[in-house]
C-alpha positions as CSV (number, residue, x, y, z in Angstrom):
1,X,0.0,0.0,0.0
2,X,2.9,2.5,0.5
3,X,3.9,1.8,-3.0
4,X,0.7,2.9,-4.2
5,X,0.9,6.3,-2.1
6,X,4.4,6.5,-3.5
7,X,3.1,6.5,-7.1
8,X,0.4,8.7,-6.4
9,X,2.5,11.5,-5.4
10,X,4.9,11.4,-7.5
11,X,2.2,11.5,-10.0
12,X,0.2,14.4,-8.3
13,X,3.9,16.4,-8.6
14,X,4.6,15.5,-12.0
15,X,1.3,16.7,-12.9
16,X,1.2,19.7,-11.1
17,X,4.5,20.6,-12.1
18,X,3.8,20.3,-15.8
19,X,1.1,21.7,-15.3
20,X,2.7,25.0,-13.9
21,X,5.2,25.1,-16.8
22,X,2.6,24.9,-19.3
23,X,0.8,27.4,-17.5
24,X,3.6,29.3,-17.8
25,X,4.1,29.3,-21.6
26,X,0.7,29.8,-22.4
27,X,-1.5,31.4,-19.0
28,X,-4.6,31.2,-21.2
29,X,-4.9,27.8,-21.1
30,X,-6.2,27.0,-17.7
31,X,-6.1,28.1,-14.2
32,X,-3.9,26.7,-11.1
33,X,-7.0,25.3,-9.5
34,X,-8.0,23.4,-12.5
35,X,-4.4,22.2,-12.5
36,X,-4.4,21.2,-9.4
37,X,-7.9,19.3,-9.5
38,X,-6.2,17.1,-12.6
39,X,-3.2,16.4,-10.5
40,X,-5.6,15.2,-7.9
41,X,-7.5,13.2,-10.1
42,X,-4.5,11.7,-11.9
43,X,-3.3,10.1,-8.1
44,X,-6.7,9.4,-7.8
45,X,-7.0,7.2,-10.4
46,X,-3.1,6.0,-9.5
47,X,-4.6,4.8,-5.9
48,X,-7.9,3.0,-7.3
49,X,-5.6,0.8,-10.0
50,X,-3.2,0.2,-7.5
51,X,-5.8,-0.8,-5.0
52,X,-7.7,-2.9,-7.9
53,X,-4.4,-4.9,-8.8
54,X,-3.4,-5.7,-5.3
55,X,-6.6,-7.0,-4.5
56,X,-6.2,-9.2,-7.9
57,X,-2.6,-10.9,-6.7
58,X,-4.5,-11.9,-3.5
């Protein structure tokens, strides 16, 4: 399970952080909150596969 919150955040950082930079290049695109929201969706969905696959080996 540790693994799996592991993955999640370095997800939610990789996608927050992108999605700073591309914020960056072009601020028209989207807003920091909707960034943010993505990023948490992203581990989100990290969590619930991990979860889903663990309870599969078992």
């Amino acid at each position: 399970m540790m693994k799996i919150v592991l993955l999640a955040l370095i997800v939610f950082v990789v996608m927050l952080s992108g999605g700073i930079l591309l914020e960056n290049i072009y601020p028209s695109i989207s807003s920091l909150v909707l960034e943010i929201i993505m990023s948490i969706i992203a581990a989100l969905i990290v969590i619930v596969f991990g979860i889903l696959t663990n309870k599969k080996k078992n």
